[in-house]
ROKEZA-663316 format. One record per residue (C-alpha): x, y negated, z negated; residue number from 1; chain. Coordinates in nm, 3 decimals. Layout:
! ROKEZA-663316
       u       v       w resi chain
       X       Y       Z  NUM     A
...
***
This chain:
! ROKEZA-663316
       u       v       w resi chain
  -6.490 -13.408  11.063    1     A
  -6.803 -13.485  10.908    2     A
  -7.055 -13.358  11.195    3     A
  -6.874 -13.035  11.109    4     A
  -7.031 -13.057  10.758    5     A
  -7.271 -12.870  10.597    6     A
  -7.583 -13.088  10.567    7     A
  -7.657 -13.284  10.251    8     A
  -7.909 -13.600  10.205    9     A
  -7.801 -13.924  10.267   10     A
  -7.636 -14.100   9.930   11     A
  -7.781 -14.456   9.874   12     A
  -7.470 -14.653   9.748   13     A
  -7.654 -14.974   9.710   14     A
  -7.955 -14.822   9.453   15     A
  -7.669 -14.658   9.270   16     A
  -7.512 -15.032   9.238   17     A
  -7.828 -15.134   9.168   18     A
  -7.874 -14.852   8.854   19     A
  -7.487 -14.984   8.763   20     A
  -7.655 -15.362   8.744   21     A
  -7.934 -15.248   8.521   22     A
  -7.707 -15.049   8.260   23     A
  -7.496 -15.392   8.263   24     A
  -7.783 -15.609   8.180   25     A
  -7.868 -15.445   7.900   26     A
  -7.512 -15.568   7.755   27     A
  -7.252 -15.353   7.605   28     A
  -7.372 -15.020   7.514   29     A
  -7.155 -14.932   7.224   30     A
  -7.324 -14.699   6.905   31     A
  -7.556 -14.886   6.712   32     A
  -7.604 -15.148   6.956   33     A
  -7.912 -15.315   7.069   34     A
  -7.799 -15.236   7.445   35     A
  -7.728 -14.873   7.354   36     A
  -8.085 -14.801   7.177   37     A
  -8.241 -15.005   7.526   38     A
  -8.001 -14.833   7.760   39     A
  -8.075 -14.489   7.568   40     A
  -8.473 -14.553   7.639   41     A
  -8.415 -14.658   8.048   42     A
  -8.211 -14.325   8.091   43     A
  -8.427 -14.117   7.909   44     A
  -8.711 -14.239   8.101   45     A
  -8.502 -14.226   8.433   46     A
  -8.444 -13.878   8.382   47     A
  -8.808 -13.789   8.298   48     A
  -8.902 -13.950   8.672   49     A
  -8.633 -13.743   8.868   50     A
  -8.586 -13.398   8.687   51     A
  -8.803 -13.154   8.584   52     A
  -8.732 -13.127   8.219   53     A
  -8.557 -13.340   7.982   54     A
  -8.355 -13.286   7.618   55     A
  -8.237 -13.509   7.437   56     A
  -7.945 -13.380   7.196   57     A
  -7.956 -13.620   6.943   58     A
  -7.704 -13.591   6.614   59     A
  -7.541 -13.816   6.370   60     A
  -7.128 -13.931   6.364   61     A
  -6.987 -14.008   6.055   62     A
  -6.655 -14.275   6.130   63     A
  -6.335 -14.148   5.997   64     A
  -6.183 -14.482   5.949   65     A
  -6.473 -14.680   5.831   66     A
  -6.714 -14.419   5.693   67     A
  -7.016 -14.525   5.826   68     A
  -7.280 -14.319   5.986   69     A
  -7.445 -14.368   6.322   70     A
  -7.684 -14.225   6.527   71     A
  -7.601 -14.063   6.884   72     A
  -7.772 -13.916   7.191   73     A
  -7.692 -13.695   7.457   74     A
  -7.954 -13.704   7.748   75     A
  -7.972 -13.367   7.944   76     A
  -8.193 -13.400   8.245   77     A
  -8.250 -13.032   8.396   78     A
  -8.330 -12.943   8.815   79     A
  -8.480 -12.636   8.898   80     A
  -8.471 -12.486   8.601   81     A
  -8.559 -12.172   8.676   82     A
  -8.264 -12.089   8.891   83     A
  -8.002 -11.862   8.697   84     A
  -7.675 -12.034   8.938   85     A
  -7.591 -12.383   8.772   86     A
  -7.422 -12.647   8.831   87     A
  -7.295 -12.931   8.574   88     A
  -7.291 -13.249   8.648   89     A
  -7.183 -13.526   8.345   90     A
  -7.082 -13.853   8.315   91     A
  -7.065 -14.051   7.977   92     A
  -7.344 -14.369   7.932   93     A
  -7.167 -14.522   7.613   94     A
  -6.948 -14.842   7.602   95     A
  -6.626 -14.895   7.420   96     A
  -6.672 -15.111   7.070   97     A
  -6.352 -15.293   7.116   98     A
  -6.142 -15.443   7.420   99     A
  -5.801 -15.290   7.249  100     A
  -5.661 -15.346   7.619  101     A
  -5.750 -15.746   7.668  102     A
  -5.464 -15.940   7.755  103     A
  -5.665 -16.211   7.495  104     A
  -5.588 -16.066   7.160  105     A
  -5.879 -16.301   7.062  106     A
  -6.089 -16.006   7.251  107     A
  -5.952 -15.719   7.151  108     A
  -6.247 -15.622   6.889  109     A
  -6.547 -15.725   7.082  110     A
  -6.741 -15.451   7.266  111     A
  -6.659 -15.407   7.635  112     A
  -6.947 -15.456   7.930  113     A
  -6.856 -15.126   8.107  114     A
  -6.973 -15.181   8.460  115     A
  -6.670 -14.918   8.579  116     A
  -6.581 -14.744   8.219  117     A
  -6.935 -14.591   8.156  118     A
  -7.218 -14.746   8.390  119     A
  -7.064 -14.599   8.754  120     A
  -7.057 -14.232   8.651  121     A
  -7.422 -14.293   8.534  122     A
  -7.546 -14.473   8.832  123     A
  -7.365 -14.180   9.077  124     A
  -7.561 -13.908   8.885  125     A
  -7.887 -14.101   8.885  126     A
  -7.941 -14.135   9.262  127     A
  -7.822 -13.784   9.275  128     A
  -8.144 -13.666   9.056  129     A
  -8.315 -13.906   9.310  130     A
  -8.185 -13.709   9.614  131     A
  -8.206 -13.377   9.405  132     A
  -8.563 -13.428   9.360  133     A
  -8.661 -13.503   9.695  134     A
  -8.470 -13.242   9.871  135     A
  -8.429 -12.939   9.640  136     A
  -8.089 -12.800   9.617  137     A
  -8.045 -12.403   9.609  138     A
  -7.864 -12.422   9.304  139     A
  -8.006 -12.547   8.920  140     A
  -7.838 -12.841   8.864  141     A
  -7.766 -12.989   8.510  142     A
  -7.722 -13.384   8.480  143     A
  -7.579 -13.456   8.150  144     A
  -7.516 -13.792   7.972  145     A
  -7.246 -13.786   7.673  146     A
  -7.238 -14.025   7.423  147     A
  -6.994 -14.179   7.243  148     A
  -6.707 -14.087   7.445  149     A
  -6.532 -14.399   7.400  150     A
  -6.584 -14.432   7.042  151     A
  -6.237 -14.342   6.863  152     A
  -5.991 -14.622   6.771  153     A
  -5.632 -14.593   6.890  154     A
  -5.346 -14.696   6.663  155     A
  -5.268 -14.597   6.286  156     A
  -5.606 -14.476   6.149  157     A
  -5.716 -14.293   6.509  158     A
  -5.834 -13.980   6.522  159     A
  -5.861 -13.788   6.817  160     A
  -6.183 -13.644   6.686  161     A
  -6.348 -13.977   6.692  162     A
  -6.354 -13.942   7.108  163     A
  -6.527 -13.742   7.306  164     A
  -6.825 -13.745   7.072  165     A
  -7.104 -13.605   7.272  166     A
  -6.954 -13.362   7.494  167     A
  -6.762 -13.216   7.166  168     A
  -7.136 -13.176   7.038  169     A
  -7.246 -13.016   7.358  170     A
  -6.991 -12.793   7.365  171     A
  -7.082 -12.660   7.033  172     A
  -7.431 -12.630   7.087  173     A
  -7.385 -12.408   7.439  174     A
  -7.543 -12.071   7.317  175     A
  -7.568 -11.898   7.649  176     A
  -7.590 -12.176   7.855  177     A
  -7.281 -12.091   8.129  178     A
  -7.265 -12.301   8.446  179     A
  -7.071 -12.198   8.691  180     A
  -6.850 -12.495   8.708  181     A
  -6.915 -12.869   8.619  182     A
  -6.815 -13.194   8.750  183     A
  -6.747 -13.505   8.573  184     A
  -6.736 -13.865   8.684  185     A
  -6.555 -14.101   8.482  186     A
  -6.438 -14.473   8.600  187     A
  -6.541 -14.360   8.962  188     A
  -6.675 -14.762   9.093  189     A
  -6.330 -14.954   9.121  190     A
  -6.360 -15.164   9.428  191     A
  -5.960 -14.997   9.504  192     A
  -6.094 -14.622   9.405  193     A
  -5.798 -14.358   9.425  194     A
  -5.876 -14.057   9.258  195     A
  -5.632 -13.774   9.249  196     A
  -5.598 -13.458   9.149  197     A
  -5.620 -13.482   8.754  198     A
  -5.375 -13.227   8.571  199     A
  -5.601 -13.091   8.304  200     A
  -5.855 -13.012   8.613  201     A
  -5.594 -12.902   8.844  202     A
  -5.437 -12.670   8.561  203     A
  -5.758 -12.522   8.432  204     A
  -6.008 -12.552   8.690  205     A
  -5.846 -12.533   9.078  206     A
  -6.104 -12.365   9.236  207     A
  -6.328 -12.585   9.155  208     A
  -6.046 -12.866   9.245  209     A
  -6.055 -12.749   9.586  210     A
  -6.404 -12.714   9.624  211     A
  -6.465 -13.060   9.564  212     A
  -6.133 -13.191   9.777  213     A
  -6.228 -12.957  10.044  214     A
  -6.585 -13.134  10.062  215     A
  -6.382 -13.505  10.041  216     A
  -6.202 -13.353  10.361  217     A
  -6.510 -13.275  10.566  218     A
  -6.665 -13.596  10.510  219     A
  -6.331 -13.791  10.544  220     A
  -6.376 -13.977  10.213  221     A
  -5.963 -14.100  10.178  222     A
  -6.032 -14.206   9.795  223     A
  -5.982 -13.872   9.687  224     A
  -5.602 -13.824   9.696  225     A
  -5.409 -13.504   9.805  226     A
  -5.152 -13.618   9.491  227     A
  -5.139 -13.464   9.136  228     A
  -5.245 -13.776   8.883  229     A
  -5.170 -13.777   8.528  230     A
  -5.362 -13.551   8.264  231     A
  -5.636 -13.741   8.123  232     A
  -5.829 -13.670   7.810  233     A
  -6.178 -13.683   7.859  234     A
  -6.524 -13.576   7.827  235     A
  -6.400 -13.254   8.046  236     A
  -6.176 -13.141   7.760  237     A
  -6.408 -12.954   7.497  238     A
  -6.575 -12.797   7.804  239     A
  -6.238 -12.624   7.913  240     A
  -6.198 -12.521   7.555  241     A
  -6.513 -12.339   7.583  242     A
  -6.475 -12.188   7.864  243     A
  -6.662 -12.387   8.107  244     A
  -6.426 -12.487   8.425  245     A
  -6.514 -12.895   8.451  246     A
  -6.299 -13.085   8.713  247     A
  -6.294 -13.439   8.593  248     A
  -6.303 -13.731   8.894  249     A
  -6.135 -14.042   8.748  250     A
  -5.923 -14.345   8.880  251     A
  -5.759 -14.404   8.587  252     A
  -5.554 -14.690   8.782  253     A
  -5.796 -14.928   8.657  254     A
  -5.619 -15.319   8.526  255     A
  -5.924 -15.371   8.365  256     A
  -5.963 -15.067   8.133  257     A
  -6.090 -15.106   7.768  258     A
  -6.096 -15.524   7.844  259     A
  -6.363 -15.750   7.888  260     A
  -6.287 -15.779   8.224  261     A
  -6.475 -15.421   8.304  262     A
  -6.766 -15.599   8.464  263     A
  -7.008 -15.522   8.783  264     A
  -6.766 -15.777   9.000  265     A
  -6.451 -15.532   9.006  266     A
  -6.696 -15.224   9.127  267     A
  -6.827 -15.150   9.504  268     A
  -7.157 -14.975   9.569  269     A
  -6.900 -14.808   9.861  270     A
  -6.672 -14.686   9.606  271     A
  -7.047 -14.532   9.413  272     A
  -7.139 -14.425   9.792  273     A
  -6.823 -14.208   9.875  274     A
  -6.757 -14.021   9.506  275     A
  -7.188 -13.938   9.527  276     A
  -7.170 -13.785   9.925  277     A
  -6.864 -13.597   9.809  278     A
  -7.040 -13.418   9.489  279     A
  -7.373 -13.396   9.717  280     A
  -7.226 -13.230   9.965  281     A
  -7.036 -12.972   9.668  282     A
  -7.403 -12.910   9.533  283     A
  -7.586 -12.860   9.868  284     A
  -7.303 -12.609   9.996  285     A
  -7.440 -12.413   9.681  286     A
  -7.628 -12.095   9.812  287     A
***
């Protein structure tokens, strides 16, 4: 039961909503956009109020299919970071270019709003570095936001390597940066949030699996399933290959995936709320 708990702050579900809102009204957030150069700015300078250092990671993506050039950025905001024991925690800030997925095929290449596919792994992680910066952690905690995860077109023409953009660069750019274990949220603000166990987590990271199901448990948080979900390609991916063990949290039963229908109305600051007191209480049980 959850007075059995180890203690962790209090999670404010309704100012992570509110972060979600303010991604949103910047419009779609898609590379090269005017909402992704504003939304870029707001997190950067988000970051610089709640963590004690800041990089930005910024490189350049050439697209495979159309051959133009754009600019990307990931932001890295640091806590504590003098403490050699890490944690990361990541979530990607960029919007899909084109609602492949809209029942409309009238839709299908304008750029998506993201409220749940982008903006509710953001908004989680922000009101973390709030709570992280109030009440210090034991642990050095890394808050990471990819870019241009969502980039890569499906179909004839795709190329894997077009996804997955920032945490790909990341990856390559480590040196001897080794966290212990990471955490990624991905498509965590459904109103109906079931996450389960994701396959390429459970196969490759299941200590940290438990870890984070075992917290779920002691705070009585039902989202987070007891069932094995399908493997999922994601930001988590090109942090396994290098060695890093990243569990990625995703409810990848979503209708309104990669459509224009991805707005703030189909996500609940309570589905925010319950995926943020579960990783809270993960990083606070940190010694």
């Amino acid at each position: 039961m959850e007075c059995c708990a180890p203690k962790a702050p209090p999670f404010d579900g309704q100012a992570a909503y509110g972060e979600l809102l303010k991604q949103c009204s910047f419009g779609p957030r898609n590379p090269g956009s005017e909402g992704h150069r504003v939304c870029g700015e707001y997190l950067a300078g988000r970051l610089r109020e709640l963590t004690d250092e800041v990089v930005e990671q910024r490189f350049t993506h050439r697209d495979s299919a159309s051959g133009d050039s754009f600019e990307l950025t990931n932001y890295i905001g640091i806590v504590n970071p003098k403490q050699g024991k890490r944690v990361l925690l990541a979530a990607h800030w960029d919007t899909r270019p084109r609602a492949d997925q809209d029942p409309d095929p009238a839709n299908r290449e304008k750029p998506i709003l993201g409220a749940n596919d982008g903006a509710s792994g953001v908004s989680v992680l922000l009101d973390l570095a709030r709570m992280f910066k109030k009440t210090r952690p034991a642990v050095g905690v890394d808050i990471v936001f990819f870019d241009g995860e969502d980039y890569g077109r499906e179909g004839p023409g795709g190329k894997l390597g077009d996804y997955f953009l920032g945490s790909q660069y990341f990856a390559r750019h480590l040196g001897p940066y080794r966290p212990e274990y990471g955490i990624l949220l991905d498509m965590v603000g459904d109103k109906d949030l079931s996450i389960p166990l994701e396959a390429n987590s459970l196969r490759a990271a299941p200590l940290v699996m438990e870890k984070i199901w075992k917290a779920a448990r002691l705070l009585n948080v039902p989202a987070f399933k007891q069932a094995q979900g399908p493997a999922v390609s994601d930001d988590h991916i090109p942090l396994l290959i290098a060695g890093i063990p990243v569990v990625d949290l995703i409810d990848f039963d979503y209708p309104r995936w990669h459509t224009l229908g991805d707005t703030p109305e189909a996500t609940s600051p309570a589905s925010l709320e319950a995926v943020g007191r579960v990783v809270a209480l993960v990083v606070y049980s940190e010694k």
